[in-house]
N, C-alpha and C positions, 0 to 999 in steps of 0.2 A: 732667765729663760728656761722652758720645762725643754728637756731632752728625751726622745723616745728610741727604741729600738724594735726594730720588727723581728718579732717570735717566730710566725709561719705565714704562712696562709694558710685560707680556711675557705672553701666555696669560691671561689675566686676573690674574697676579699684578705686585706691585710690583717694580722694582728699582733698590735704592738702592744708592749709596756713603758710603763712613765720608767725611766731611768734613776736609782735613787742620788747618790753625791753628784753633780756636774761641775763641781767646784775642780774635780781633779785633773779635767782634760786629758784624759786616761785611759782606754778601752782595753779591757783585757786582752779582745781577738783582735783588736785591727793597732796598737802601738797607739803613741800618742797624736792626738788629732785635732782641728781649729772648730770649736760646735760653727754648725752653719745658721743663719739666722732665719733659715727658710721652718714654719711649721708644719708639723705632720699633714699629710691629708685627712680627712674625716672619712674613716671607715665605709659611708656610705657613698662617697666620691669617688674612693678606690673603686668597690664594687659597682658601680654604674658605669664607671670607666669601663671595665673587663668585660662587664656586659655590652657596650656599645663594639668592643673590640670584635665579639664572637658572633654580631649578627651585622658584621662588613657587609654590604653588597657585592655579587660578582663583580668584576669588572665586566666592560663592554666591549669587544672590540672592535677593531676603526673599521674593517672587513671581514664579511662574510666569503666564503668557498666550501661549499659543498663537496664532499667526498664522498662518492660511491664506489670507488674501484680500486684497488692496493695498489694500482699501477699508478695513480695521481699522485701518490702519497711522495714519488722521487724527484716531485716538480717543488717539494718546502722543505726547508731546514727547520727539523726540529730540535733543533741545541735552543737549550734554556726553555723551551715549550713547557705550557703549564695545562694539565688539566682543570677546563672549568665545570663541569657537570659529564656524570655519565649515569646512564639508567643502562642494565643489563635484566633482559625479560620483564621488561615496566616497574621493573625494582632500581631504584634510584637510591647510587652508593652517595653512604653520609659525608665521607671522608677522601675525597675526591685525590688521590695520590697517581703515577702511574705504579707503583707498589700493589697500591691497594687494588686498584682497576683488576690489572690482572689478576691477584692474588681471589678478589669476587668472580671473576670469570673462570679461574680454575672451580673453584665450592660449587661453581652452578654446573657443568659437567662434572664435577664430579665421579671423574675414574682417571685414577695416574695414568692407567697404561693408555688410553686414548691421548692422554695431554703430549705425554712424550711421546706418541706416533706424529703427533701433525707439529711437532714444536720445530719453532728456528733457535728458540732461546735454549742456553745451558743449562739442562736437568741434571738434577743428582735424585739415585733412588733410596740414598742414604741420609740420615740428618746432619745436615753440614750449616752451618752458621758463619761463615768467615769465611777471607777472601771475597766479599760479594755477595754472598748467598745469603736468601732465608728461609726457612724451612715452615712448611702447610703440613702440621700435623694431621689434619682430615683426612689427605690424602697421602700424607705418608713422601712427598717427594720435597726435593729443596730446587730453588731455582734463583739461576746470578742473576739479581736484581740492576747491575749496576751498569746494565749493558745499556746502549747508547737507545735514545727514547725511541728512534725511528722503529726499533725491532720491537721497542711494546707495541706501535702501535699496527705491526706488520702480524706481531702475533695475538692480537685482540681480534685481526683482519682475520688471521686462517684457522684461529681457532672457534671463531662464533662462524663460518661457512662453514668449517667439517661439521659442527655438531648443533647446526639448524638453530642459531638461538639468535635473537635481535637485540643489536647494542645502538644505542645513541650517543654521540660523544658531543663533545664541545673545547678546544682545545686552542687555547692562546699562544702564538708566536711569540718569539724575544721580537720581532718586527712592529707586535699588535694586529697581525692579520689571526683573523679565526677562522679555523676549520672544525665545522662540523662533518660528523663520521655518522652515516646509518647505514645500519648491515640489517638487513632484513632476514628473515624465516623464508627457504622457502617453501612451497606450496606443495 
């Protein structure tokens, strides 16, 4: 039986090499070992794989609830809440995190000193990486990431009202109820 070992990856596919002796049952890096009788995948199985991974659908959730007011926001638990889509100024983030949510909300205002005027969350105006923090070169400030979701989304609330800009959220329960979030511009 031919034995293979994976090299790296490459594009999202695998790539291996044929193994030469398999008589020795032997692996340098992992001690000695039972070959398994399973065959490699085919390169191009892997990579269809990975690709099928990357273009998941959202989930759905079982309920909608519309959010217009910061004050609703203390009627859900958001422990384990996931963000499923957010657009900020009809610009629609790739990377849907509450990290990143914020972290694009801060670039779009875009001035430290107004961030930390209207913030609930802990700024630093220094670059601080640890303990929590991660640091927005753009603007020069670090902010604890690690603090409990209800405050991103409290602070996604008062910071797109202080500085006129409109967000759309979409946001799944550990329950599976969705709440969608729109904060409008206003007039």
């Amino acid at each position: 039986m031919d034995m293979y070992e994976c090299v790296r990856e490459s594009d999202g596919s695998l790539v291996v090499k044929k193994l030469g002796n398999q008589s020795e049952g032997f692996n340098k890096n992992l001690g000695p070992y039972i070959p398994l009788e399973v065959p490699p995948p085919e390169i191009s199985q892997v990579s269809q794989a990975n690709k099928a991974n990357q273009s998941k659908p959202t989930e759905v959730p079982k309920k909608l609830v519309e959010i217009s007011d910061i004050n609703q926001l203390k009627y859900h638990n958001l422990t384990g809440a996931k963000v499923l889509s957010c657009v900020i100024e009809d610009n629609p983030i790739e990377k849907t995190t509450w990290s990143n949510s914020i972290r694009t909300l801060y670039k779009q205002i875009a001035d430290g000193a107004r961030i930390i005027k209207e913030s609930i969350l802990e700024i630093k105006t220094v670059r601080k990486v640890d303990e929590g923090f991660t640091f927005i070169k753009d603007l020069g400030i670090s902010v604890r990431v690690n603090e409990l979701r209800k405050n991103f989304v409290r602070e996604i609330f008062i910071q797109a009202k202080a500085n006129n800009l409109s967000v759309h959220m979409k946001i799944q329960l550990a329950n599976g109820t969705g709440l969608v979030i729109n904060i409008t511009k206003a007039k």
